[in-house]
Each structure stands twice: as C-alpha cells, then as structure tokens.
N, C-alpha and C positions, 0 to 999 in steps of 0.2 A: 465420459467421466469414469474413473476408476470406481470398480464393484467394491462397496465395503467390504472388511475383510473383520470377521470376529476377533481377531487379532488386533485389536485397536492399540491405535498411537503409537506401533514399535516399528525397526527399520522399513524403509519401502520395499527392500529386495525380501518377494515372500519366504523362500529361505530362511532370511535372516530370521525374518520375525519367529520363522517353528521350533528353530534355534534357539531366539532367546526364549522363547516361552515354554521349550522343554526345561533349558535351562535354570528357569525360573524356579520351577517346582523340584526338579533333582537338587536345584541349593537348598532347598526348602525341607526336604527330606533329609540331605546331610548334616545340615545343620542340627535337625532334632533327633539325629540318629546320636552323633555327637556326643548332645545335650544328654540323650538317653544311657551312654554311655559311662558318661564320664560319673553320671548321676548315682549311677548300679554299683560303679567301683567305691562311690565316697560312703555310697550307705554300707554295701555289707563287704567291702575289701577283698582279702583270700578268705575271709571266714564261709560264706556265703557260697551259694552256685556260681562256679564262674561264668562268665559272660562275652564271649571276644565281642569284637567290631562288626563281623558282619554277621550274626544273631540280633546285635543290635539295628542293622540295617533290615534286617528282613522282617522284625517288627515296627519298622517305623516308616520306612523308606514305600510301601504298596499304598497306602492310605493317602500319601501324599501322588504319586503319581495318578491314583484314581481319580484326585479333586480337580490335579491337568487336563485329563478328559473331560470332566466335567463341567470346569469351567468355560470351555471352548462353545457348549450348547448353553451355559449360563450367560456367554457374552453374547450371541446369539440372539434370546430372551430379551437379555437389557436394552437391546435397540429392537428389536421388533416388538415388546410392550413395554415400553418406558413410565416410570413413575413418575407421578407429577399427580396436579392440580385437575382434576375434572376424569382420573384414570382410574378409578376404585375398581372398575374391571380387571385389570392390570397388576393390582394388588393383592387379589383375591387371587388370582393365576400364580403369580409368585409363591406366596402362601400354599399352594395345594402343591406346587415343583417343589419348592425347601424341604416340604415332609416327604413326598415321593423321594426324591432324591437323597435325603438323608437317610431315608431305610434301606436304597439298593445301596450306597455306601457301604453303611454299616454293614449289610449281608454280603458285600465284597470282603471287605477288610478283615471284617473275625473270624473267619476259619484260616486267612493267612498270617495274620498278626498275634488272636487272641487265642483261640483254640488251643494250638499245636502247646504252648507254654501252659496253659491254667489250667485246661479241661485234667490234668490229671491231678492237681493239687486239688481241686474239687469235689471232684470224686474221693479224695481220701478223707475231706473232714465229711462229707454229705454221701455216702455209701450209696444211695439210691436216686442221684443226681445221673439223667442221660442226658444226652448231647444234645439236644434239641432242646432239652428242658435249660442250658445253659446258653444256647446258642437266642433262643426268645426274652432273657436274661438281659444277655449281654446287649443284644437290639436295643432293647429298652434303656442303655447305658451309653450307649450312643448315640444314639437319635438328637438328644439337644444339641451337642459341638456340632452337630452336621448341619442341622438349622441353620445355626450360629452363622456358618464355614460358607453356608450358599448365601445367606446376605451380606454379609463380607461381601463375598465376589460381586456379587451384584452390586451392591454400592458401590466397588472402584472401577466395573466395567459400566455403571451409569456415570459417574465424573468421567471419566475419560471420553463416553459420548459425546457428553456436553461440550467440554471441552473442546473435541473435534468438531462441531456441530455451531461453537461459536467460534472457532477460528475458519472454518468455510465460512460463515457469513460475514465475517471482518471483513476476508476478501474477496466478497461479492461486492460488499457494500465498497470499498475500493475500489473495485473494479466500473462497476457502474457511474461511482463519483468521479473519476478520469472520464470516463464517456459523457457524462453531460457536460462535465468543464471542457471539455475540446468540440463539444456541439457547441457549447456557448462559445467559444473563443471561434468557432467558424462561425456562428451566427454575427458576431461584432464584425470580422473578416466582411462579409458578404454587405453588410452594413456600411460599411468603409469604402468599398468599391466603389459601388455608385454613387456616393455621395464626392468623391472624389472626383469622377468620370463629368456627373453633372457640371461642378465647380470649374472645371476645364473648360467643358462644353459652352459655359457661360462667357470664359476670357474669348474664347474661338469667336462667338457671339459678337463680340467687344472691338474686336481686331477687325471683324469684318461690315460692322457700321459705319465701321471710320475709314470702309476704303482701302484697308492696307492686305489688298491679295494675297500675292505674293508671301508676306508673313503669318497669314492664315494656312495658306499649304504647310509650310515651317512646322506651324503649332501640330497641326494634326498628326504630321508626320511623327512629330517629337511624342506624340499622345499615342500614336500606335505602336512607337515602342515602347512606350511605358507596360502597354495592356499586355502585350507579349511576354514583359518581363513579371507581371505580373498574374500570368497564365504558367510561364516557364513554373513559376515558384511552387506552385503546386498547394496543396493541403499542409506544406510545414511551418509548421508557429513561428521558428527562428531561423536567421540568417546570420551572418558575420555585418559586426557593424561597415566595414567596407564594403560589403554591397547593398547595406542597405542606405549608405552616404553615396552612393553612387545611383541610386534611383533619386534619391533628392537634386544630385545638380540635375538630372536630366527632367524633372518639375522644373527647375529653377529656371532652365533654360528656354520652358515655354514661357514660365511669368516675366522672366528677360524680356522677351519678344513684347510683350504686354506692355510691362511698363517703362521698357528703353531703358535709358540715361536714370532712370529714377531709381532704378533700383541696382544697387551693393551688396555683393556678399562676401565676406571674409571668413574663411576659417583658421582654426587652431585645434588640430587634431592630434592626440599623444601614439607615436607609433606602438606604443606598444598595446593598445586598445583595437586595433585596425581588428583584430582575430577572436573582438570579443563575441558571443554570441546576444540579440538583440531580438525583442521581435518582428515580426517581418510588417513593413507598412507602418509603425509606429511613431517615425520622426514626420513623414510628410502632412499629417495633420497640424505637429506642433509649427512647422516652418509656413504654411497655410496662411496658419494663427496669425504669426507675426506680420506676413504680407497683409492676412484682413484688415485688423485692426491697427497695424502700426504703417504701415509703407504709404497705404492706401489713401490712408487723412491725409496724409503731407501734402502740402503746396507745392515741395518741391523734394527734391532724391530723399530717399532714407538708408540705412541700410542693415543689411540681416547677418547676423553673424553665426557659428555654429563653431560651438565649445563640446570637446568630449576628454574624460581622461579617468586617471584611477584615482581614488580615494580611499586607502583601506583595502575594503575588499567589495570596494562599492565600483560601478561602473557609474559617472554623474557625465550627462548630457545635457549642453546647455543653447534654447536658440533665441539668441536677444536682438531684440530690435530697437531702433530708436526713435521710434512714434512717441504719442503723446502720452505714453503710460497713463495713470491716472484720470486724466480728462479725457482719453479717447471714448470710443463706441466701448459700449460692455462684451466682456468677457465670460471664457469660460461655460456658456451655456448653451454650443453649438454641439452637433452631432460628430465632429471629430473629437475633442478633448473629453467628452465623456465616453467616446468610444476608446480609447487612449488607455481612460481611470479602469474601463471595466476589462479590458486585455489585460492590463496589469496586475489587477485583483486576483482574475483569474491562473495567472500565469503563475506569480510572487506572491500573492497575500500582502501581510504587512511588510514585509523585504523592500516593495518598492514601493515609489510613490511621486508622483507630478505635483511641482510647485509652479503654482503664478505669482510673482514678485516682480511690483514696480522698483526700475534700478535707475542710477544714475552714471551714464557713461558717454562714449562718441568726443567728437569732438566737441560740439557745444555745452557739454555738461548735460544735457537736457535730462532730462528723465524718460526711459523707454520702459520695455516689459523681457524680463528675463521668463521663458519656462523652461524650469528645473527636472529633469528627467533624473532621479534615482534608481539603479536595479543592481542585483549581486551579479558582481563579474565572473563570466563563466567562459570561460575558451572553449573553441571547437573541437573535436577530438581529433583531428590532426594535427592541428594547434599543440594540444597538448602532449601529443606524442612525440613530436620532434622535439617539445621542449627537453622531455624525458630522455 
C-alpha cells in the first residue's frame, strides 16, 4: 500500500502534488500582494509614498510562503494526532504547536515584511524606540493571525484525512462485500453439485433395478461428461446462455434414457439471446423441477418445454411443463430452486427474480407449472464487441 503522503487528496503523481501545493500558497501570496497593492494606491494615490508591485510583494508574498512550509509538518501533525473524541492529548499538543509556531512565524516574517518599512517611522514619533524594543512589539501583534492561520490548516488538513480515511474504508468494505458474495455464490455452486450428481446417481439407481444395462453405461457416460463440463467451467459465475442450454439437453439426455417415450421436450429459443450472459448451472435445477414434479406423476408422456427471449432489457427464461400444476407434489422447497433464489440474490439483487406459476397449456388444455426465470440482459464481451 502506498506511504501516506502529507500532501493529502492532491494528484498521485508526487510532483504534481509539490506543484500544486507550491502553487497554492504563491496564489495565495499574489493574491494579497494585489489586494495590498491596489489598497495602498486607493488610500493615499500620488500624494503618499509611492509604492510599486514588487515592494508590495516582498511584504506580503514571505509570510505566505512560510505558512507552505509550515503547513506541510502541520499536515503531518493532523494525521499523526488527529482530533476527535477521547484525544485531549492531541489537543493540548496542537495548542502548545499553534503558539510555537505562530512565534517562529512572526520572528520570520518582521524583519522581512515589517521592519525594513515601519522601524523608521517609529523611531521618528518614539526617539528612543530600538529594534528589539519594536521587533518584541510587533511579535506580540502577530502571534493571534498565527494561531488563527495554524488551526485553519489544521482543520482542512483533518477534513481531508477524514475524508481519505473514509473513502479507504468505502473500498475496503466493497472489497470485502465482493469477497464474501462470490464465497457465497461458490458456497451455493458447491451445494448444487452434489445435489445434482446425487439426483443422477439416483435415475442410474432406477435404470439399473429394472435391468436395463446397457442404458445405465449410457447414463454414466452422459454423467461423466456433464462433471467434466462442469470441472472445465471452473470458478466463473457466468456462461453464455448457449452453453449453458447445452449442458441441459445433455441432462436431458440422461433423464431421456430414464423416462423413454415419456418424456418431450421442445424449445423455443430467440437467437438473439444465444450470447446472453447467464449464470453458470442455473436452468438445470429449474428443468429438474419440472421432471420432478411434473413428468414424473404422469401415467403417461408429458412434456418440458424451454422458453428464452428478450423483454426490455430483461432476459426471461421460461421451463413449463405439463404435469398436474396445482394438484401435483409441492413445490419450491427443494435444495435446487432455493439454491437458484439465493445465486440470484446474490448475483442481481432485486434485478432478477424466479416465478412459480400454475399455467394452462399443451395440448389438452391441462394445467402445468411455468418457472419464470427473470435477469438483466448482459452480453458477453465478445458479443458485444463484434456488435460494435
């Protein structure tokens, strides 16, 4: 991590910041030189002692460039004893710098600013005024602005600590909240796998009660590529919805084997959706779903269908089936659809969100169950480049 630098809140190139911060205080000095100036001519005009520009500068212009130095161990200060609640140590320290510091000021400044111009008009109303007797004077005439001048600084070099000090922690606390949402989002990942793997493992189970060899080698086969593609994929949240419509038929193609002739599936996919980004593993729960509960009761075929397209700027995914909706087994309170709800959360917040709705479709009219996948449509960046 980058060393603080007393130079607070100004460019990162350190240059820049010595830069602006010389700069600061030579505008600061012209300005009042200026002011000094222009001040001199309106009170006493040609009548008066003249006065150019740069007399004007050489009393105004040193004062300010001292307070540059001095603010640099004043920013310094501000972060190595910072004011606040429980710091009376801190305050006290300040307080004894303000007065130190306003007196080597002042004994900078009056023999260059003050001296060289008054010390002789002094002398001529006060005949037995020395130099020292006016220079202990004029200390004394200074000393408050100098006070004044150091908590100034202090004050806007503690806001801008603060400041810095609460935008590091913004994006700490950013940082960290990405970190546990993507622990979270792999914790549900890992959660999903073998509940998945098991589920399989169960149809494998099923095929091979009933005798039918041959199509048990099938399934496993079809299962060891699944794990593979699901190994390939690595640690990332999203995939393109065409590959992740492509690990479904290859599910699909075990629960084929399963349930033969029983089971249908249609789609209806909008090309121009194939490149959306999706996240990874998220329909195979839903299409699961509809096998559990919907294919399964039947007496006899049912069938599954898978709906995706654009809406807006919605991406809507849709897998209906036409089981017994309503009267079937309950829903919704398995380990995939809430693994589903909480990837989503995590991912989108309130942007997306999973609907179960009994619908009425197929050929017999009958009533099945639509789950409603909503998420914001996001192309891949290749995707999006070639659009471009």
């Amino acid at each position: 991590m980058e060393a603080a630098s007393p130079l607070v809140d100004l460019p990162r190139r350190p240059w820049l910041r010595w830069v602006w911060w010389a700069g600061f205080w030579v505008g600061i000095g012209l300005l009042t030189a200026l002011q000094f100036y222009f001040a001199w001519k309106a009170e006493y005009g040609t009548d008066g002692e003249p006065l150019s520009f740069q007399s004007a500068l050489v009393r105004r212009m040193p004062g300010w460039l001292v307070w540059g130095v001095f603010s640099i161990g004043i920013a310094r200060l501000a972060r190595r004893f910072p004011l606040g609640r429980r710091r009376g140590h801190s305050f006290w320290l300040h307080a004894a710098m303000s007065l130190g510091v306003a007196v080597v000021h002042a004994a900078i400044r009056i023999p260059i600013e003050f001296m060289p111009f008054a010390l002789e008009g002094i002398q001529q109303e006060n005949p037995g005024a020395e130099y020292f007797d006016v220079y202990w004077v004029a200390i004394l005439w200074y000393l408050p602005p100098g006070i004044v001048m150091y908590w100034a600084i202090l004050a806007v070099c503690s806001a801008l600590h603060y400041r810095q000090r609460l935008s590091e922690k913004e994006v700490q606390a950013a940082t960290l909240e990405s970190q546990l949402s993507e622990a979270r989002l792999n914790a549900l990942k890992m959660q999903l796998q073998p509940h998945f793997l098991f589920n399989t493992l169960h149809s494998i189970g099923a095929l091979a009660r009933t005798g039918r060899g041959e199509e048990v080698v099938r399934v496993v086969t079809g299962l060891s590529d699944l794990l593979r593609r699901v190994l390939t994929a690595g640690g990332g949240q999203l995939v393109l919805l065409e590959e992740e419509l492509d690990f479904v038929d290859r599910y699909l193609e075990i629960e084929g084997l399963r349930f033969q002739d029983r089971l249908r599936v249609t789609r209806e996919i909008a090309p121009d959706v194939l490149d959306a980004q999706v996240p990874n593993l998220i329909l195979q729960p839903l299409v699961e779903n509809a096998i559990r509960h919907g294919i399964s009761v039947l007496p006899k075929s049912g069938r599954v269908e898978l709906r995706a397209s654009r809406r807006g700027e919605q991406l809507v995914i849709e897998v209906r089936d036409d089981g017994p909706g309503p009267g079937g087994p309950p829903m919704g309170g398995g380990i995939g659809l809430a693994n589903v709800r909480g990837r989503l959360e995590e991912l989108y917040g309130s942007r997306a969100q999973l609907e179960l709705v009994h619908d009425t479709w197929g050929e017999t009219g009958g009533t099945g169950t639509c789950a409603r996948l909503s998420l914001p449509l996001t192309a891949s960046d290749s995707a999006a480049g070639e659009s471009r």
